[in-house]
C-alpha positions, 0 to 999 in steps of 0.5 A, spaced: 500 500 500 502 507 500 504 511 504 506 517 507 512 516 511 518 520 514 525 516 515 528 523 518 526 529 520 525 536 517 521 540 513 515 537 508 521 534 503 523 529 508 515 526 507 516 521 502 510 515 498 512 509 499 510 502 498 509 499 505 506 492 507 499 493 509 497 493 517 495 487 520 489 487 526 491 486 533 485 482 536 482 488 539 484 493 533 480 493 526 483 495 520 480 501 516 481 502 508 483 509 509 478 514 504 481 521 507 485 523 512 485 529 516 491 534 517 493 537 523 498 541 527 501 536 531 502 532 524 507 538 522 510 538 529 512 530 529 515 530 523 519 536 525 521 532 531 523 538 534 519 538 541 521 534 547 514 532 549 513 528 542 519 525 540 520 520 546 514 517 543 516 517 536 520 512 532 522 512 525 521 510 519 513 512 521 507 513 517 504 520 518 496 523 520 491 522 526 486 522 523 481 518 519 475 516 515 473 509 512 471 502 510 472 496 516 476 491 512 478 486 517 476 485 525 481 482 530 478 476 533 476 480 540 473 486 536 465 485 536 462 493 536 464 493 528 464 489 523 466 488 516 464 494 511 462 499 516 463 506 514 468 509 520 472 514 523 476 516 527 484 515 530 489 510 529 494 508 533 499 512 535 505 513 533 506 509 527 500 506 525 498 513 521 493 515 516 497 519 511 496 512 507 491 506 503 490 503 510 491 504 517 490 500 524 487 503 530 484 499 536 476 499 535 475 503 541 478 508 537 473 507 532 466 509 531 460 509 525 461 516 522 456 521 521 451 519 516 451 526 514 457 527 512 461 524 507 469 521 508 472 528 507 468 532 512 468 526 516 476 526 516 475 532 519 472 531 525 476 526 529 482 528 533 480 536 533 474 534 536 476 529 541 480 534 544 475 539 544 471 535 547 475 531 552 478 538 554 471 541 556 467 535 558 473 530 559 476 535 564 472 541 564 465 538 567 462 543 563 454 543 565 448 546 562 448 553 564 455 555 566 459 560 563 466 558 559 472 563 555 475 558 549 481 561 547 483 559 539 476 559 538 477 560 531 481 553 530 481 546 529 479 544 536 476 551 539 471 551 533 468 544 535 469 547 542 465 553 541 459 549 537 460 543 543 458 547 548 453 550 546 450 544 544 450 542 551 447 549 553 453 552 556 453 561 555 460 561 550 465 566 550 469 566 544 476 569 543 479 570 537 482 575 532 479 580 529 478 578 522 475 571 525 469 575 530 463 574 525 465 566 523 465 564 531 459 568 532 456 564 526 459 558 530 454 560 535 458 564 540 454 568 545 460 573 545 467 574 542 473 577 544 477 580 539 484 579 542 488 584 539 483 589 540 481 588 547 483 586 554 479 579 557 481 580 563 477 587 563 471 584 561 470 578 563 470 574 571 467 569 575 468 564 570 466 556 570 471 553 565 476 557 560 478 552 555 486 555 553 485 552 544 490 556 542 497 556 539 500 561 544 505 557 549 505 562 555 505 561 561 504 569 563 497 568 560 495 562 564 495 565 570 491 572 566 486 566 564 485 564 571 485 571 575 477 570 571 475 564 574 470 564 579 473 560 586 473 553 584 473 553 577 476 550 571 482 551 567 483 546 562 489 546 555 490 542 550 498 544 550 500 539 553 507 541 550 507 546 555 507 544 563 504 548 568 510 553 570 510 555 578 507 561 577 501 558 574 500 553 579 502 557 585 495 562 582 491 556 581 492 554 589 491 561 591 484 561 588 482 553 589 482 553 581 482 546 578 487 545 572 489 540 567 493 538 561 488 534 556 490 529 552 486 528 547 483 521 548 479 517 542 473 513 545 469 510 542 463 513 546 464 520 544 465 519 537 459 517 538 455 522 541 459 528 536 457 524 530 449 525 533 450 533 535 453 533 527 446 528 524 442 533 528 444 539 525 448 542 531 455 541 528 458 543 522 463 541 520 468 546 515 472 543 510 477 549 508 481 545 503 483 538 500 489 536 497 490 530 493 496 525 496 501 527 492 500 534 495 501 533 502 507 538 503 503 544 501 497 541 507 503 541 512 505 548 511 498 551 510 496 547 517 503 550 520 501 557 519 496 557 524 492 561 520 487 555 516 479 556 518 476 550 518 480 543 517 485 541 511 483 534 508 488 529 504 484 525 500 486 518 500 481 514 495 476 517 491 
């Protein structure tokens, strides 16, 4: 089968199409022929193999992308929540069991029927951006129907389906994001929106329930900004695990009994579940902003590295 593959790292020219063997299914893993495949930042910072925190789980050569839309084509023997020939996404193992490829393995637990309503790119999408959106606002936020939550990044990957998660669950939602994107995250049903070049958060907002740090900024010094809003025993969840808390932060934390947490992004079968419920009911949209053919996939990698890409960038593997 082909497949995109980094035998070492770099820029997009160390990506290469290869002739590989095709996976074989661990008895609790399903094998899925891969029509499309998501691309996302954290695929450009493997390849890069420049952060610490990911190289540690890296081993080279390996296949490329985290996140894919298929066909069922084999079950292991203990595998009985999918069967041959259902449409699914999801998230293969990681590292190395990628989706940039024809075919891709990933425990079934990780896998789930897609989104009847969208075909296999808007489906490809969906995965791994939306499990972390999700494991950070209900995983670790305990987000409740009601309360208040600030999502900062909202015009991204994971802070568009995070703004559109919470208000589907009856949250009040505050976007922040920068100018030319204030109308797309109200259009994604964000009650406010805070243009961060413009204005203060810390000026407009307090008593906070949940603030949701989705954005591309490491800084430890904007953490601490973020949980001067919460409210005494609210909740600060990033989905940068690359950046651990620093002193500062936890000491701002404790002073104010403010729960934080790092949210790794967990691919539960559930949960696909109960997203691909919200998009067939018409409460989640999902934006594809471009598909690239296989062969393109140095020119999705630097598109997703700028940061700048509204909505979510597809390969398309199989027509």
């Amino acid at each position: 089968m082909k497949a995109v593959r980094i035998n070492k790292y770099g820029g997009p020219e160390v990506m290469k199409i290869e002739d590989v063997e095709r996976p074989v299914p661990a008895p609790d893993e399903v094998l899925v022929e891969v029509y499309a495949s998501g691309v996302n930042p954290v695929d450009a910072a493997i390849r890069q193999g420049e952060n610490e925190s990911l190289r540690s789980f890296l081993k080279l050569p390996m296949t490329l992308g985290w996140d894919a839309a298929g066909i069922v084509t084999q079950t292991g023997s203990e595998v009985t929540s999918l069967k041959t020939g259902d449409q699914v996404y999801g998230v293969p193992n990681f590292p190395g069991d990628g989706s940039y490829a024809e075919y891709c393995v990933g425990k079934a637990s990780q896998f789930a029927i897609k989104p009847q309503s969208l075909d296999f790119r808007q489906a490809a999408g969906v995965p791994l951006a939306a499990l972390t959106a999700w494991t950070g606002i209900f995983g670790h936020g305990d987000l409740k129907p009601g309360e208040r939550i600030l999502i900062q990044g909202a015009s991204g990957g994971v802070g568009s389906f995070a703004v559109q998660f919470a208000k589907a669950k009856g949250a009040y939602v505050i976007g922040m994001a920068s100018t030319n994107n204030i109308g797309y995250v109200k259009e994604l049903g964000a009650d406010e929106v805070i243009d961060y070049k413009t204005q203060q958060f810390t000026e407009l907002l307090h008593d906070l329930d949940v603030v949701l740090e989705a954005s591309p900024i490491r800084d430890n010094s904007e953490r601490v900004k973020a949980v001067s809003i919460l409210k005494e025993g609210g909740t600060f969840v990033s989905v940068n695990t690359d950046l651990p808390f620093n002193d500062e932060m936890m000491e701002a934390a404790e002073l104010r009994k403010i729960k934080v947490a790092l949210a790794a992004n967990e691919p539960r079968q559930e949960w696909l579940t109960q997203i691909a419920e919200l998009i067939d009911a018409g409460k989640v949209q999902v934006l594809i902003d471009q598909v690239f053919p296989l062969e393109e996939v140095a020119e999705a990698q630097r598109q997703i590295a700028t940061w700048h890409v509204r909505g979510r960038l597809v390969l398309n593997i199989k027509e």
